[in-house]
C-alpha positions in Angstrom: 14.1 -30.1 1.2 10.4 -29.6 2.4 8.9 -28.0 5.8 5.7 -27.8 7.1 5.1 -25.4 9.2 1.0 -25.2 10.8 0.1 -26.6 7.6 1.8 -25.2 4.9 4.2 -26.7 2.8 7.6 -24.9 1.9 9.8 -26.3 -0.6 13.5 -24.4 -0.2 17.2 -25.4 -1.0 20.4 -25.0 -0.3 20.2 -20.9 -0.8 20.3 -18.7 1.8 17.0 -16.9 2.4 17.0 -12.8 1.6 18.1 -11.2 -1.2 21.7 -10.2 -1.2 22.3 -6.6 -0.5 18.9 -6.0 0.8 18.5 -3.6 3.9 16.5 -4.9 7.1 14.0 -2.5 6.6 13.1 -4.5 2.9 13.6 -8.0 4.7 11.0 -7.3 7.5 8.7 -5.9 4.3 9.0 -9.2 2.7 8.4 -11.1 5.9 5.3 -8.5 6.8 3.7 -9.0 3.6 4.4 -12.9 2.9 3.1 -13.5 6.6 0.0 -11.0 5.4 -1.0 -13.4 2.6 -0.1 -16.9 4.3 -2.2 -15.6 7.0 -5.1 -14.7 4.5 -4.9 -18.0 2.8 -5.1 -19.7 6.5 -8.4 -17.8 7.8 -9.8 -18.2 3.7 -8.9 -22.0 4.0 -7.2 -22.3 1.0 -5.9 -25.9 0.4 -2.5 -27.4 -0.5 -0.8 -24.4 0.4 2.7 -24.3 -0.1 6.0 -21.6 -0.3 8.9 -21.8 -2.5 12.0 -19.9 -2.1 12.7 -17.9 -4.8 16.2 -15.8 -3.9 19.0 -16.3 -5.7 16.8 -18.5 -8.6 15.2 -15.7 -10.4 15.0 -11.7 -10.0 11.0 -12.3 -10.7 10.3 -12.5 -6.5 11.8 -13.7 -3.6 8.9 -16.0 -2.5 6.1 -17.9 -4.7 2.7 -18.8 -2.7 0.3 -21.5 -4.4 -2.2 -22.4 -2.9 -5.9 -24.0 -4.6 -9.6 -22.9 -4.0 -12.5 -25.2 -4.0 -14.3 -23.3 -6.8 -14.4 -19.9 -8.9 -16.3 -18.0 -5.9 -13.6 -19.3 -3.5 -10.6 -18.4 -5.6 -12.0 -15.0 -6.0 -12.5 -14.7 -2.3 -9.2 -15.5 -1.0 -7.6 -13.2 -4.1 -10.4 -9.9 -2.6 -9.4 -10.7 1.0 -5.4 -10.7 0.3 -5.9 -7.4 -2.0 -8.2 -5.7 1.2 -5.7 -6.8 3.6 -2.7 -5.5 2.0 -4.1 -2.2 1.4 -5.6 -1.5 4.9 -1.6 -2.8 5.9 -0.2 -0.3 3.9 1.3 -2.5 1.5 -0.1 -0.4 -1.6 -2.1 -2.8 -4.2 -0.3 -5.6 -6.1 -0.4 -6.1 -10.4 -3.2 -8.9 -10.6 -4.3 -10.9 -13.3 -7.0 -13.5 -13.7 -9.9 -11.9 -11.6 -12.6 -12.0 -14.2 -12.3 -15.9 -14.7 -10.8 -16.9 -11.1 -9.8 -20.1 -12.8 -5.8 -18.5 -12.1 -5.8 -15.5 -10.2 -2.2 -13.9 -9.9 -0.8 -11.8 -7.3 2.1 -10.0 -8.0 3.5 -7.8 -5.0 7.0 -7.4 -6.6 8.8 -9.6 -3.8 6.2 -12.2 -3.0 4.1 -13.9 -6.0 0.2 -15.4 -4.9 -1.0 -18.3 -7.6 -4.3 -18.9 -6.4 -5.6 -21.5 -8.4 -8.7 -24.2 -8.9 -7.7 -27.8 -8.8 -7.9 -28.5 -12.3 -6.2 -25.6 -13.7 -3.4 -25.9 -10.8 -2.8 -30.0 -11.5 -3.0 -28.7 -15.4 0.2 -25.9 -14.8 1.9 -27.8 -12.2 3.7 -24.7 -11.2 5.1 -26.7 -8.2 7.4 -29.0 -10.9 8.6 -26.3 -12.5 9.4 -24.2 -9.7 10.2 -26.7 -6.7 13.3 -27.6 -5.1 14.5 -29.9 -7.2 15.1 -27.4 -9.7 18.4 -26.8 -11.4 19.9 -24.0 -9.5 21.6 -22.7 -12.3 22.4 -19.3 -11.8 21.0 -17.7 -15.2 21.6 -13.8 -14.1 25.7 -14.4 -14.4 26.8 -14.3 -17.6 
């Protein structure tokens, strides 16, 4: 199933959001910080934007964010503002990878995942195939 909601695309299922067992205190964290960074990608006008649910798929995050630049310097820019703004928040800083080249810049906040990417190297990865909503959803953590 797909939403849009003010212009950015969220690909979910039939699992229920929030991670089970999680206190309200972590679920408004998670909603904090992935309304942080979809609010940074907004004001940075990133393009394509678009969420996929995550819980109950993978213990890797609860919410993946891709979203494209327009070019290196713009990729750069919307990683730098989402890193500022989640420090002055409070939110600590996130594992990042890909800076240097900003071809595939990676944010990795633990519960929310940020592929910022340029439109070659996104339509090259096609992370939204791999991780969309019409997935198997095979759980691969019982076993």
């Amino acid at each position: 199933m797909t939403a849009v909601t003010s212009g950015i695309e969220t690909l979910t299922d039939s699992h229920p959001s929030g991670t089970t067992g999680s206190d309200h205190a972590t679920d408004q964290r998670i909603g904090d910080l992935k309304a942080l960074a979809l609010d940074c990608l907004e004001d940075m006008k990133a393009e394509e934007t678009i969420e996929i649910d995550l819980a109950g798929r993978t213990s890797l995050a609860d919410t993946m964010i891709i979203t494209s630049g327009r070019s290196q310097r713009h990729v750069s820019a919307i990683a730098d503002r989402i890193l500022q703004e989640m420090k002055s928040k409070g939110f600590g800083t996130a594992r990042v990878e890909g800076l240097p080249a900003c071809d595939w810049v990676l944010i990795d906040t633990g519960d929310i995942i940020v592929h910022i990417f340029r439109p070659e190297v996104r339509g090259f990865y096609n992370l939204e195939k791999m991780w969309g909503a019409d997935r198997p959803t095979t759980d691969l953590m019982a076993g």
